[in-house]
N, C-alpha and C positions, 0 to 999 in steps of 0.2 A: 576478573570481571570488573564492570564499573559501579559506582556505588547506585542505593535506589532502593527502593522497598521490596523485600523481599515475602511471600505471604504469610512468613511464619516469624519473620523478625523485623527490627525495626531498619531506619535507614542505616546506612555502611555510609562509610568512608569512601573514597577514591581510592583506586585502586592502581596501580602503575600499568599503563600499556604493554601486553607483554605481547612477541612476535608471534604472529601466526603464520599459516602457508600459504603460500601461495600459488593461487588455481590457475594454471594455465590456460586451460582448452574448456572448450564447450560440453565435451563429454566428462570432464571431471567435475568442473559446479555443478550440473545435472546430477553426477552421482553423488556429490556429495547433498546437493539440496533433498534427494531420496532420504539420503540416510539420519542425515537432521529431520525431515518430516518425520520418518518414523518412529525417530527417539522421542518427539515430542506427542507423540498421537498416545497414550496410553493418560496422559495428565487433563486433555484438553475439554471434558466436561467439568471435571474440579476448577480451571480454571477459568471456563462461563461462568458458575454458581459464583466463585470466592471473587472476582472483578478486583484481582489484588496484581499488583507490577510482577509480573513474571520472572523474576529475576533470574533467576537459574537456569531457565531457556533463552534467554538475552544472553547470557552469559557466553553461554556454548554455539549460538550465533555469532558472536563477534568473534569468538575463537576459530570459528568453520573458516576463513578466509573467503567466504563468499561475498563480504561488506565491498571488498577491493577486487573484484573481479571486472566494472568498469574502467577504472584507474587509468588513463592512455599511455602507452607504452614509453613515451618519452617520460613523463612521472615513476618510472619504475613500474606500473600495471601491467597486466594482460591486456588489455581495450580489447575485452570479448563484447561482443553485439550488446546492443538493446534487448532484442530478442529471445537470449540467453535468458537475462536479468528476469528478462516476463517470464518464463519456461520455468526458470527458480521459484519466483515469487506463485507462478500456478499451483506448483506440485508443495509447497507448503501452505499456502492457503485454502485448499484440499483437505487438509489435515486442521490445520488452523488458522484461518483468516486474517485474526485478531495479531498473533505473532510474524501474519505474512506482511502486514501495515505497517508495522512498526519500522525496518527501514525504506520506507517507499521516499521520506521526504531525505533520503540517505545520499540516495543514486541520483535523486534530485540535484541536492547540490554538489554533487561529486560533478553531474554536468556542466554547473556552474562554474564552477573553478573551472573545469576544463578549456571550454570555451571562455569566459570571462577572466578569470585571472591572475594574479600576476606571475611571476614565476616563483617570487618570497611565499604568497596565499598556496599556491600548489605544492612547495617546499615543505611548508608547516602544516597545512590541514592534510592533503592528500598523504603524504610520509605518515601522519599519524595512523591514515585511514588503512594504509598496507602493513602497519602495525596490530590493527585489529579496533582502533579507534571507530565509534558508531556517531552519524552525526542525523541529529532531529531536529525539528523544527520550532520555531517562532514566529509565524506567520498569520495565523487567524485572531481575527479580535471582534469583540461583543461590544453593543452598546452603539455602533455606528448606522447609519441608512444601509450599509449595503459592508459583506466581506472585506471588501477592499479597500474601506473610509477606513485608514489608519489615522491614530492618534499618537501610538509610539514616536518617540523623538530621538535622535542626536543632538545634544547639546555641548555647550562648552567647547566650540568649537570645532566639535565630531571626536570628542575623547570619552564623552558619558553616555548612556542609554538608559531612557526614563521609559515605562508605559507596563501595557500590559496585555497577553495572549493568551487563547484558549486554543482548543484542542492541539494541544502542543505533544504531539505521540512518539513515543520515545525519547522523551527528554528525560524522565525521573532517571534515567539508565544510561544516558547519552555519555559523550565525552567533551563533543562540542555542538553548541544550537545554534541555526543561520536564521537569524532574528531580521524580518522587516522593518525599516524603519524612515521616517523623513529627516534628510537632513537640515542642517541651517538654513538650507535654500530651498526648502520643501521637496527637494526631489529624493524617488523614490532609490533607497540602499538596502543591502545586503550585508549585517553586521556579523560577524564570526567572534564567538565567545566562549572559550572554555566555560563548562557547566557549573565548576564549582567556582566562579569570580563569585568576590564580595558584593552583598545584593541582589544576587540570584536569589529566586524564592519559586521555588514550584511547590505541586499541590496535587493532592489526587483528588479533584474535582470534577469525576465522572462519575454520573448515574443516567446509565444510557440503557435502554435494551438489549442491545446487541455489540459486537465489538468490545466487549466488556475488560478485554485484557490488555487492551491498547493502551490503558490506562490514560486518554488523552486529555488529561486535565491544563489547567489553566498554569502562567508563568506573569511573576510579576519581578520588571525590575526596576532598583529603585536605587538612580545615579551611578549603575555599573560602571566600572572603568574598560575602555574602549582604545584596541590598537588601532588607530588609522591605516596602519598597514593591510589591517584583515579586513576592510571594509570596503564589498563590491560595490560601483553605481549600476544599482538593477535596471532602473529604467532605462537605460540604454541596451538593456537585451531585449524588450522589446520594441526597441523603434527599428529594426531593422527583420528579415522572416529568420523566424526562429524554429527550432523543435524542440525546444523544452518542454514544453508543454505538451506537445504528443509523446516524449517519450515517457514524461511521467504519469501520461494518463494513461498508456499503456500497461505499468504498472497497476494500476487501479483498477484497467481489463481484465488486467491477470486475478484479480483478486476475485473479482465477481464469478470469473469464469470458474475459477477454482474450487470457489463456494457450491456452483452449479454442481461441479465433478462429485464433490464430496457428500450433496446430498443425493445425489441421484447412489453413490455407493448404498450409504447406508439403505435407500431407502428400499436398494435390491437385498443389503443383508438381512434387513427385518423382511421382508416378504418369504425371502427363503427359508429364514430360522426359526423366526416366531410370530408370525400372520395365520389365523387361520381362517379359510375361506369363508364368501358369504354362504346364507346357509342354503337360497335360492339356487347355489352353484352346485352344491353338497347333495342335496335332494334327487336335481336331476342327474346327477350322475356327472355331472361336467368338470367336475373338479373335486380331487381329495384331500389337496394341501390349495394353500393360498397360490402357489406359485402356478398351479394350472387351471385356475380361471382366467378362463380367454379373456375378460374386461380389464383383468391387472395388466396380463399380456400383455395385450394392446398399448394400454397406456404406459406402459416401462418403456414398449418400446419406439413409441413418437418424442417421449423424455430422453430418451437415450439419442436419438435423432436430433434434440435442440440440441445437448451437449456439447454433442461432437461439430453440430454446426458452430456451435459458439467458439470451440477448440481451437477450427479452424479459420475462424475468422480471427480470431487474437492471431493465431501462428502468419494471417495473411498481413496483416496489420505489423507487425514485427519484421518480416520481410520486407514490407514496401520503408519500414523507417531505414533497417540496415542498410538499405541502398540510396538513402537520403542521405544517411551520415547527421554530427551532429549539428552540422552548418550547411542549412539547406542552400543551395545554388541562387535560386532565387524564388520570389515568393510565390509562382504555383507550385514549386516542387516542396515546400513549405503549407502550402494545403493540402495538395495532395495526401502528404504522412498525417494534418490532423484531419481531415477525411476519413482514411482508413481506421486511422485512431477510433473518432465517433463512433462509424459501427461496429467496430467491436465493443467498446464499452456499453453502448443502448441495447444492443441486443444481448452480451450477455448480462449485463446487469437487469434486464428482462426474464431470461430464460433463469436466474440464479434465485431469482422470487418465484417463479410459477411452481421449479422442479422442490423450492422446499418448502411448497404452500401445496403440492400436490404427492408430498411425500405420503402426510394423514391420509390424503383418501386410497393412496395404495395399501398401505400398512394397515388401517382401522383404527378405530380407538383404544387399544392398548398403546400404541406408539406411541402417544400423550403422555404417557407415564412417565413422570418429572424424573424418574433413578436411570433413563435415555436418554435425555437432555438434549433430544432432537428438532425439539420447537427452536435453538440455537441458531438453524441454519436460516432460517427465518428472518428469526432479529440480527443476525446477522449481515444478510446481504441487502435486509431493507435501510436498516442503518448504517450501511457503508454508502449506501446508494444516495441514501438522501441529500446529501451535501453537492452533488452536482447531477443536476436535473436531465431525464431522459430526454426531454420531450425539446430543448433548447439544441440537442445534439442533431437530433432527427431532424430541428429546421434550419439548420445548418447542413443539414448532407445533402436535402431537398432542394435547397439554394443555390446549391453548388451547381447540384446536375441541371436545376428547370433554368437559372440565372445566370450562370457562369459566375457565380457571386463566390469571393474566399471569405473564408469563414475567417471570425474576429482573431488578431491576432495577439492572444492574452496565455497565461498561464495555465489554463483547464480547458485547454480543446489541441 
């Protein structure tokens, strides 16, 4: 594994990249992402409470070969879909959300390189990445008018990297971080930095409600030394239509969706095992156990309805990218995918709040009971949600249809 805090020790060392396998097909990451979810589903209420770097589940992540399952085949990869990668990141964030975040800004720039970079940048990052190398982010920063007011700098010619980022999720654990930054000529880059360069400083500076194991704290670097080699011009990936941005928000769909899946789960295992009916239900005769009151019924089963709508609006959504590819044609085919994108992330990052805010009134008030740690799914999907707004999606899709209008062509739609 790579170094980073661990819950029960302190930080490690770096650790040497060591070969993992490599997933060919579609039905194999599927199975393998199965079998990673479920080895991780028995830790994941200790790891809500303890909000500590996961280490040892990062660990056997980077090991699964699912990091490098984008990869394009001329790099050595499989280049399995978009699609896939959602389908992955679903069925672990299902289980755990928190660990299904951590490489979403991964596949991000793995798209980056692909489309953008050089063939040295896809030599040295990508090869690391089919080695089991994880790469996170540097991208967010505090203190400006708006996300995107970067202060981070290239200096010295574009050899040093000064500034500083927050929610930087999967970095404590990373191998290498794709750090925003301006360069000498204020346009905007794309820096690639192994994680332990001198001057790297990160920080477990999260106290968040939800998402607690993302551990997305802040990074500060101070006169890093910087290859020029490894350094993309970003802003030219969006002056021209892109799908970066829908396929990483796709990811983000998958998470919400996921979230949705896994409390509507529990919220059918608590009603079955240990709910017990209202007592109006009980009296009349209409129910002996929780699970046959016609009003839980009921509502399980319109929850179960959002679900699978949501399910399959991410599955339709991944489809309409897979046949965009990562270099849209031209820019309605480039709407189109972050269109489809939108509604799936609105609506299930909708439906992933109502099913684990309508979990308690299936369940009752024992569910509450903090030794369940079910309020998680909660602060989970509300705090993943927040950081890109429902309602800016929705008037984007509305624009589309009533205006012929494409929606803005940036990194989160």
């Amino acid at each position: 594994m790579f170094g980073g805090r661990s819950q029960t020790g302190s930080v490690t060392a770096k650790i040497a990249i060591a070969t993992v396998p490599l997933i060919i097909s579609a039905g194999e990451a599927i199975g393998v992402a199965r079998e990673f979810a479920a080895s991780i589903a028995p830790g994941v209420a200790e790891r809500d409470r303890a909000g500590a770097v996961p280490a040892r589940e990062l660990a056997a992540l980077d090991a699964s070969g699912l990091l490098g399952i984008t990869v394009p085949a001329a790099d050595g990869g499989p280049d399995l879909p978009i699609s896939v990668a959602a389908e992955v990141t679903r069925l672990i964030a299902a289980v755990d959300p928190a660990i299904a975040q951590v490489p979403q800004s991964h596949f991000l720039f793995a798209d980056v390189l692909a489309v953008h970079g050089t063939q040295h940048q896809r030599l040295r990052v990508l090869g690391d990445v089919l080695a089991g190398a994880r790469l996170a982010n540097g991208l967010a920063e505090r203190g400006g008018q708006h996300a995107q007011d970067l202060r981070t700098r290239l200096t010295d010619g574009g050899t040093r990297l000064t500034g500083q980022k927050y929610y930087c999720t999967g970095a404590l654990t990373a191998h290498w971080l794709g750090v925003s930054a301006l360069d000498t000529r204020d346009r905007l880059v794309l820096a690639f930095i192994e994680r332990d360069s001198p001057g790297v400083h990160l920080d477990e500076n999260w106290h968040v409600m939800g998402q607690r194991a993302t551990v997305s704290g802040g990074a500060r670097f101070d006169d890093v030394p910087v290859d020029p080699c490894l350094v993309i011009p970003y802003q030219q990936a969006f002056d021209r239509p892109q799908q970066l941005g829908a396929r990483t928000q796709l990811l983000h769909a998958a998470i919400q969706v996921g979230i949705a899946g896994g409390a509507l789960r529990d919220a059918t295992w608590f009603v079955r095992e240990k709910a017990r009916p209202f007592f109006e239900a009980a009296r009349a005769g209409w129910a002996e156990t929780a699970r046959q009151d016609p009003h839980t019924i009921e509502r399980l089963g319109k929850l179960a309805a959002r679900v699978r709508a949501a399910e399959a609006l991410l599955a339709s959504a991944g489809d309409v990218l897979d046949g965009i590819g990562r270099v849209p044609a031209d820019a309605a085919a480039a709407a189109r995918g972050s269109i489809a994108v939108a509604q799936a992330k609105a609506f299930g990052s909708e439906v992933a709040v109502q099913v684990a805010s309508e979990l308690f009134s299936l369940a009752g008030a024992s569910a509450a009971d903090e030794k369940y740690d079910l309020s998680r799914h909660w602060r989970n999907a509300r705090t993943h949600a927040s950081h890109d707004p429902v309602s800016w999606k929705y008037h984007h899709i509305g624009n589309y249809l009533l205006n012929d209008k494409f929606p803005p062509n940036h990194g989160q739609l």
